[in-house]
C-alpha positions as CSV (number, residue, x, y, z in Angstrom):
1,X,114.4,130.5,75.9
2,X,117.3,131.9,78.0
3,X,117.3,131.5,81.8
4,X,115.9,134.2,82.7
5,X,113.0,133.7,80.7
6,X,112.4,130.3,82.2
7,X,112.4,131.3,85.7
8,X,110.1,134.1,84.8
9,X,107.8,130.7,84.1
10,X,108.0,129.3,87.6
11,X,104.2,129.4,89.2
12,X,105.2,130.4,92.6
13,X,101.2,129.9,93.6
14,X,101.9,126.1,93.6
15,X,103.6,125.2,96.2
16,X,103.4,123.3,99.7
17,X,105.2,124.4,103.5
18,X,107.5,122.4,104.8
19,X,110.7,122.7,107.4
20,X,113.8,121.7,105.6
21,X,117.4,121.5,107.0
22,X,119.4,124.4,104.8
23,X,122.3,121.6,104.3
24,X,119.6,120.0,101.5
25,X,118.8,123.7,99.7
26,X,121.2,123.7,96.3
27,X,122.1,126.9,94.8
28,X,120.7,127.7,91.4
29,X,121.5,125.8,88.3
30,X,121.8,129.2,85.8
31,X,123.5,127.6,82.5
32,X,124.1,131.0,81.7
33,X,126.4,131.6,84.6
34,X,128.0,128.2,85.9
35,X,131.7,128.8,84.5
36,X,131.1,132.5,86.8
37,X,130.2,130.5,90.1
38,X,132.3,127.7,89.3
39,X,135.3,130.1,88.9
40,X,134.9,131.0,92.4
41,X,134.0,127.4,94.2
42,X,136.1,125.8,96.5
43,X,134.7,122.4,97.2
44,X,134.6,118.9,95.6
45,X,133.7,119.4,91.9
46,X,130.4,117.2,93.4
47,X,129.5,119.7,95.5
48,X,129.3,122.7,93.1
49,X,126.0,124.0,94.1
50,X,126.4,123.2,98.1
51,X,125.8,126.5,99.7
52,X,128.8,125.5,102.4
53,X,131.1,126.3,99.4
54,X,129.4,129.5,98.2
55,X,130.5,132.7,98.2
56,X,127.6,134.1,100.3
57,X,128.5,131.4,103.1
58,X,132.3,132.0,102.6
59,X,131.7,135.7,103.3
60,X,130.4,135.1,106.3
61,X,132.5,132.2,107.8
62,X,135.8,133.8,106.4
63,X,134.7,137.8,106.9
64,X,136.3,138.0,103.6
65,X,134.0,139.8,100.7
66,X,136.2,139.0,98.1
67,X,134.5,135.8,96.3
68,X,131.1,137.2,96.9
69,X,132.1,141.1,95.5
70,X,134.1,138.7,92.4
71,X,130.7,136.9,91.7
72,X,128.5,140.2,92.0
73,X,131.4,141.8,89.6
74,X,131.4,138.8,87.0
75,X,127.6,138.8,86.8
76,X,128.4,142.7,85.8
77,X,127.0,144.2,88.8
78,X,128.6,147.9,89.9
79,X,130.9,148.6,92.9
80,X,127.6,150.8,94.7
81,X,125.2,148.1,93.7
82,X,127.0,145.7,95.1
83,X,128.2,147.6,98.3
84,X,124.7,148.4,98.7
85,X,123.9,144.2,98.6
86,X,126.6,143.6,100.9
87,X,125.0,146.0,103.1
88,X,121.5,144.5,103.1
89,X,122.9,141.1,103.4
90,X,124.7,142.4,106.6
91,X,121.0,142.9,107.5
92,X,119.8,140.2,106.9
93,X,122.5,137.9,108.7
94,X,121.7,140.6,112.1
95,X,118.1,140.1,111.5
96,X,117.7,136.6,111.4
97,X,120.8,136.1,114.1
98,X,118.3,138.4,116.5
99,X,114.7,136.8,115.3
100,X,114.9,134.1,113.3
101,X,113.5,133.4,110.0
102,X,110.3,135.7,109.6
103,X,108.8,134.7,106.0
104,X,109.8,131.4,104.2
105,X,112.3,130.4,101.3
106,X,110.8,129.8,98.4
107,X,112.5,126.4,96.5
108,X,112.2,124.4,93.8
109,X,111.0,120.6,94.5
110,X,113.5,119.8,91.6
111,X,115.9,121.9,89.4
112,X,114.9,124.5,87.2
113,X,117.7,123.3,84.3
114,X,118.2,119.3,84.9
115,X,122.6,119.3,86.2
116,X,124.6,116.6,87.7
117,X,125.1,118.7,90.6
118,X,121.9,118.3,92.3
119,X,118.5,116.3,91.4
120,X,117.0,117.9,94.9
121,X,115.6,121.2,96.2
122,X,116.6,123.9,94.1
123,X,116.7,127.2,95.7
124,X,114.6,129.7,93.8
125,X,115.0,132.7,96.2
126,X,117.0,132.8,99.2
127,X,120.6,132.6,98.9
128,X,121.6,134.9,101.1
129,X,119.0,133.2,104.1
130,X,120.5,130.0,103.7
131,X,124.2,131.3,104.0
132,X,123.1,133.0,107.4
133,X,120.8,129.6,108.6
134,X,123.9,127.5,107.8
135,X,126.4,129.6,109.1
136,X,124.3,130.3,112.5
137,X,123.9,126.5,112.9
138,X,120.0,126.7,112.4
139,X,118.7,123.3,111.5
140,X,115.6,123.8,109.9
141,X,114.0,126.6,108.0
142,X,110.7,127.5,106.9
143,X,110.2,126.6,102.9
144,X,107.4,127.6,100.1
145,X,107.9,124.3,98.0
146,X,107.1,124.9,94.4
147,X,105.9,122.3,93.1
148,X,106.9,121.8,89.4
149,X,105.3,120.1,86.1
């Protein structure tokens, strides 16, 4: 089964609320793509999936859309697709800056693919909302926990 058929799998109905600090939400694990995101980390090798190192959060500490537009290009997206993401994330960032988070994250209680990067929450969708919560110094966030067999 390839990864995109095993998050097609997830049962997003089972799942609990809870507040959670953005600084524990780990990127996604996709075996598929690692060496593409790892390629474009700058942290400790320890802290591969640590949004603070991402190329969503680097885009907007640094105002520099190079990693992020790299990543969108080596996952084989096109230059409109991905101006048109930039764009909406853009967005985003404004919206949540002006009224806070409006619907929750939805996260994984535990990896969808086992790592040694992270045994914790697992973001399942939401990347660019935790870039914008961390970089705007929010300290909790509204999560849909799914709760995993």
């Amino acid at each position: 089964m390839n990864f995109r058929q095993l998050v097609r799998t997830v049962d997003t109905s089972n799942y609990y609320e809870k507040m959670i600090d953005p600084k524990k939400l780990s990127a996604q694990y996709n075996p598929e793509r690692f060496h593409l995101w790892k390629s474009l980390h700058k942290g400790p090798e320890k802290e591969s999936f640590n949004m603070l190192y991402s190329p969503h959060y680097r885009f907007l500490k640094d105002s520099d859309n190079k990693p992020y537009y790299r990543l969108q290009r080596l996952y084989g997206r096109n230059n409109k697709w991905i101006q048109d993401k930039i764009e909406k994330f853009i967005g985003v960032f404004h919206s949540i800056e002006k009224e806070g988070f409006k619907e929750s994250l939805m996260i994984l209680e535990k990896p969808l693919v086992k790592n040694i990067y992270n045994d914790g929450f697992e973001i399942y969708e939401g990347h660019h909302r935790v870039a914008c919560a961390l970089f705007l110094g929010i300290k909790k966030i509204p999560c849909q926990v799914i709760r995993r067999k």
